[in-house]
C-alpha positions as CSV (number, residue, x, y, z in Angstrom):
1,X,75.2,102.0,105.9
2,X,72.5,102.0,103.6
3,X,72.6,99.6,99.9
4,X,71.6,102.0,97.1
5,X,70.0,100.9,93.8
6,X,71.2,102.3,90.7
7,X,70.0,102.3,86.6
8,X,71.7,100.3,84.7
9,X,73.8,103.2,82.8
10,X,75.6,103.6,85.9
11,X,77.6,101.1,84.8
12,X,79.1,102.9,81.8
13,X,79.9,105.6,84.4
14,X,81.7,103.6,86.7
15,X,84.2,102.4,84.0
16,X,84.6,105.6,82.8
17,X,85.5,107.2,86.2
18,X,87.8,104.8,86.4
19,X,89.8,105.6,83.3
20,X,89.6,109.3,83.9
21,X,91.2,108.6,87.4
22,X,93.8,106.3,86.6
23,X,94.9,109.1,83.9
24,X,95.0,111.9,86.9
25,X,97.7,109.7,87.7
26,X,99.0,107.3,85.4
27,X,102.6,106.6,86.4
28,X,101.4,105.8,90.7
29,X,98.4,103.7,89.4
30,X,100.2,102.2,87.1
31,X,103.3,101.5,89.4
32,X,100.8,100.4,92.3
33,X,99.1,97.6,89.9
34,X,102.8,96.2,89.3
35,X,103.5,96.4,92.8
36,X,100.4,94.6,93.4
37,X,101.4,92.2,91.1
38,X,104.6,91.5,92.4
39,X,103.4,91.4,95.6
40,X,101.5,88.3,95.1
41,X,103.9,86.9,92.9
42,X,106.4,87.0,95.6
43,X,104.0,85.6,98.5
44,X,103.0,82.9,95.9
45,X,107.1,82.1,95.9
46,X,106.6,80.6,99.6
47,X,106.8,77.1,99.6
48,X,104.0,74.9,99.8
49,X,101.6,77.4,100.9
50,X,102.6,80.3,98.4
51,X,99.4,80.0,96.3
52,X,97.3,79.8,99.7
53,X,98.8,82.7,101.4
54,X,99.1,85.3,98.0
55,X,95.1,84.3,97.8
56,X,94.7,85.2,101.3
57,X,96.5,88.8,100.9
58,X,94.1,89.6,97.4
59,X,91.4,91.7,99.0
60,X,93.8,93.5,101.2
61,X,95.4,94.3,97.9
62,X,92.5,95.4,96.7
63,X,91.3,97.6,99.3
64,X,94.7,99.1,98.9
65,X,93.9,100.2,95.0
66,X,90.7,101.6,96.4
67,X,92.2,103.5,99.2
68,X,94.7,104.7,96.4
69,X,91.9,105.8,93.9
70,X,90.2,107.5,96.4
71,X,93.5,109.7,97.5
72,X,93.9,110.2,93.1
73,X,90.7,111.4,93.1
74,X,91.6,114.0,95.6
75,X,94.2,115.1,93.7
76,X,96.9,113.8,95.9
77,X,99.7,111.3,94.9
78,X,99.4,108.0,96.5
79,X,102.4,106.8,97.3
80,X,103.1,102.8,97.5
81,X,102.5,102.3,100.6
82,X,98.7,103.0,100.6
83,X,98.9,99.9,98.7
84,X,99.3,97.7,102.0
85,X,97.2,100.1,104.3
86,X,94.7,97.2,105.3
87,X,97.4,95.6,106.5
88,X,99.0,97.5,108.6
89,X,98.1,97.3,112.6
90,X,94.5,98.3,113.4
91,X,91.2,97.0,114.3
92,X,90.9,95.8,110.7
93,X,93.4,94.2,110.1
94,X,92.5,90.7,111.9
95,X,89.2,90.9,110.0
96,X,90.8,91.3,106.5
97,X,92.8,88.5,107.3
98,X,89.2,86.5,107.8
99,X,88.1,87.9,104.7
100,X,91.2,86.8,102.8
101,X,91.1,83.1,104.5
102,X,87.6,82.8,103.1
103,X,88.7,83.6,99.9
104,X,91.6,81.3,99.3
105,X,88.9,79.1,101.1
106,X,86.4,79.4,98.7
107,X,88.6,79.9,95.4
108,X,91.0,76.3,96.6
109,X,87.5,74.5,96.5
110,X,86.2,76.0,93.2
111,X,89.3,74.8,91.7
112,X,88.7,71.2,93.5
113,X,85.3,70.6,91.5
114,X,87.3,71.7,88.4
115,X,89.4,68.6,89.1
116,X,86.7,66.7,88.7
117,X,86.2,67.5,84.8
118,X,89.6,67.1,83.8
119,X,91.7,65.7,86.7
120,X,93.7,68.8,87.8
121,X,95.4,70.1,84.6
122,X,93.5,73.0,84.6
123,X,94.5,73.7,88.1
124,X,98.0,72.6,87.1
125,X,98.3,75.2,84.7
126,X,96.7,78.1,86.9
127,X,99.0,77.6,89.7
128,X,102.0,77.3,87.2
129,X,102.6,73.8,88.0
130,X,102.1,72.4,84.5
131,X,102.6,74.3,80.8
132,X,99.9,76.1,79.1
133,X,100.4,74.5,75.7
134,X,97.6,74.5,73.1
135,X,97.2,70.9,73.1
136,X,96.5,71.1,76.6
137,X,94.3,74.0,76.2
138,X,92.5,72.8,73.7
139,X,91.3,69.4,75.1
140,X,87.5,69.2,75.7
141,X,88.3,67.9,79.4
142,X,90.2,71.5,80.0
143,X,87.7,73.7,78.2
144,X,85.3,72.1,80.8
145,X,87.1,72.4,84.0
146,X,87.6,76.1,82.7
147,X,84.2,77.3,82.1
148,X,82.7,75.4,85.5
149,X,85.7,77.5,86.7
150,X,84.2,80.7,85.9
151,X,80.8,79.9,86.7
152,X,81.5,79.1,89.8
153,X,83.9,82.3,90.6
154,X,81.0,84.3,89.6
155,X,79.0,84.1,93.1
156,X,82.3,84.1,94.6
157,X,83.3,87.3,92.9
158,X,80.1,88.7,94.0
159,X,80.2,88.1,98.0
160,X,83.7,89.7,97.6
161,X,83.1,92.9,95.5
162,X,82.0,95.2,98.0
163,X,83.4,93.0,101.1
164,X,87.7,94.6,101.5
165,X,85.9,98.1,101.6
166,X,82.8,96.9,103.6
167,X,85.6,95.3,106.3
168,X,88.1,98.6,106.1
169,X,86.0,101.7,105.7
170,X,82.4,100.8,107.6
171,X,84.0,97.9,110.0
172,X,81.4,94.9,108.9
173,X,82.6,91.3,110.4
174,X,84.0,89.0,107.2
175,X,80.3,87.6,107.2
176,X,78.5,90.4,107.2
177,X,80.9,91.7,104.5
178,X,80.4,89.1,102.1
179,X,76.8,88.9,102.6
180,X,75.8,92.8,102.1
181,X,78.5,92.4,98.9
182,X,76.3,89.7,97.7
183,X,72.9,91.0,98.0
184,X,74.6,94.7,96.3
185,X,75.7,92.8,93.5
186,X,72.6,90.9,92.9
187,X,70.8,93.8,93.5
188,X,72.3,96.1,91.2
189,X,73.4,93.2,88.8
190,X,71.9,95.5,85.4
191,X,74.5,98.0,86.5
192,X,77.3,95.3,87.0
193,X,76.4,93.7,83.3
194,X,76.4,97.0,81.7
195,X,79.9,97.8,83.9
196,X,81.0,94.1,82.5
197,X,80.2,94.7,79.0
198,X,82.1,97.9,78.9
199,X,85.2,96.3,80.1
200,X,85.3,93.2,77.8
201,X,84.9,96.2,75.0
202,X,87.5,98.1,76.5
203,X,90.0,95.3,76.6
204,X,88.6,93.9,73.2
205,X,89.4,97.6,71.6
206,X,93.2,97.4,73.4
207,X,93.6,94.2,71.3
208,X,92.3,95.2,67.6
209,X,94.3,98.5,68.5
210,X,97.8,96.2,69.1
211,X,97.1,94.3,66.3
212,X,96.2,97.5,63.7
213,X,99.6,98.8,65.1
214,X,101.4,95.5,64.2
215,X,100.0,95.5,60.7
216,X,100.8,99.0,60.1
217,X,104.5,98.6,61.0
218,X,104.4,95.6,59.2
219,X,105.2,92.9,61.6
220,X,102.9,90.3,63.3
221,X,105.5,89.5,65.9
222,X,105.4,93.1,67.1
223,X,101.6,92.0,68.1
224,X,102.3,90.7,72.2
225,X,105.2,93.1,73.1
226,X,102.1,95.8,72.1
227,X,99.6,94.3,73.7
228,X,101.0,93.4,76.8
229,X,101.9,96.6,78.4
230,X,98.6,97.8,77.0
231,X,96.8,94.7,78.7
232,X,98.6,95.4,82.5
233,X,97.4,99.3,81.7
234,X,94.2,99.0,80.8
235,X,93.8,96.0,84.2
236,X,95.2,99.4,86.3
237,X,92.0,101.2,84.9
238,X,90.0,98.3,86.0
239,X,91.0,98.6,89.5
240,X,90.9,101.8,89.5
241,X,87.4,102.0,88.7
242,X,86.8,99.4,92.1
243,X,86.0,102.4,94.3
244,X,83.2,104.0,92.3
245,X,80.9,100.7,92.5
246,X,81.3,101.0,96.0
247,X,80.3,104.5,96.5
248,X,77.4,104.5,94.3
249,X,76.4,101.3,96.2
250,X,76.9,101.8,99.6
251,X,76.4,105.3,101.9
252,X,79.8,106.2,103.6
253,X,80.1,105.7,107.4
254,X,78.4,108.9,108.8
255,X,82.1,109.2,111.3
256,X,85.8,108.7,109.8
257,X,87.5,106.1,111.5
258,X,90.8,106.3,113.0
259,X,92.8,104.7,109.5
260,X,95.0,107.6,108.0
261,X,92.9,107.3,104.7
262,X,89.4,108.8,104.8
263,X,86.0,106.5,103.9
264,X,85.1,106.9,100.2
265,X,82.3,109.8,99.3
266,X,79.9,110.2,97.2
267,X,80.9,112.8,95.3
């Protein structure tokens, strides 16, 4: 496994792979992100270790959207269960579950220090325990706890990137995982900010486009029934461009493993 370094217009790429996958096959990406969604809106359901346990399953999830980009971009239809192929018995599998108890690990205690700016409502609200309301959201103690929120996923996001597909398709230990995701991030960040910036665009562009479609037909209320099924679609495309940072960052394993889906290439 070697890391590659790549020019920042690689990130523009990425994204647009992504999009020109997910519309090879718009109706299985599209049903896959829903079933991911209800996945861990049904684990979450469990009581008093829901949350815990639908953080724990995430980057199996997401391997799952890679493995199923990868069999799109082979022209193939992936059908939903690729969705939950890390999860399914193999040498893997024990390790993914490591990876995911680091991560509701790590994402609990981020959410912790945000209790200290504003006493757990932001938490609250995240976990559905409390009502996002605009007084509530607007409160300087919230705003806080939110932005030290996303500061602190940042690193977080970083170390698990790369790490679902590290664990699955080259067999790295949850450590190792998180550390070579790190260092490929950090590495490559001009790439990731360029691939970052292309996104916020892409969903900034859904948003004016719902809204120019609300004016035209004349009715403002028309605004969030347009925009949310855009929204969910153009989150499928975002997954579905996943895969591609990992192949242009990492060299395949050099030997498939025994998992029914094949490593990702670098074609």
């Amino acid at each position: 496994m070697n890391l590659h370094i790549v020019p920042a217009r690689t990130g523009l790429h990425w994204a647009m792979q992504g999009v020109r996958t997910f519309w090879r096959q718009p109706l299985a990406m599209s049903g896959l992100f829903f079933l991911f969604m209800a996945s861990v809106s049904i684990v979450s359901m469990v009581p008093f270790v829901g949350g815990a346990l639908a953080l724990v399953i995430l980057p199996a999830l997401t391997l799952g959207m890679m493995a199923a980009t990868q069999t799109a971009v082979q022209g193939k239809f992936p059908m939903p269960s690729v969705l939950f192929v890390a999860l399914k018995a193999g040498p893997q599998r024990k390790t993914m579950f490591h990876l995911g108890g680091w991560y509701a690990l790590l994402f609990l205690g981020l959410m912790v220090v945000s209790m200290l700016a504003d006493g757990g409502t932001f938490a609250k609200v995240y976990f559905g325990g409390s009502p996002m309301t605009p007084e509530v959201v607007n409160t300087e103690s919230f705003q806080a706890a939110l932005w030290i929120s996303m500061v602190l996923y940042i690193p977080v996001s970083m170390m698990f990137w790369h790490a679902p597909a590290l664990v699955y398709w080259h067999g790295l230990p949850a450590g190792k995982s998180l550390f070579f995701s790190l260092v490929a991030c950090w590495r490559n960040l001009k790439a990731f900010s360029v691939y970052v910036l292309v996104w916020i665009g892409i969903f900034t562009g859904s948003g004016i486009v719902a809204l120019l479609v609300a004016s035209a037909l004349g009715d403002a209320e028309l605004m969030m029934p347009i925009l949310m099924p855009m929204g969910l679609m153009v989150t499928a495309m975002f997954l579905t461009s996943i895969l591609f940072t990992v192949q242009s960052c990492f060299t395949p394993p050099a030997h498939p493993d025994a998992n029914s889906h094949t490593p990702p290439s670098m074609d």
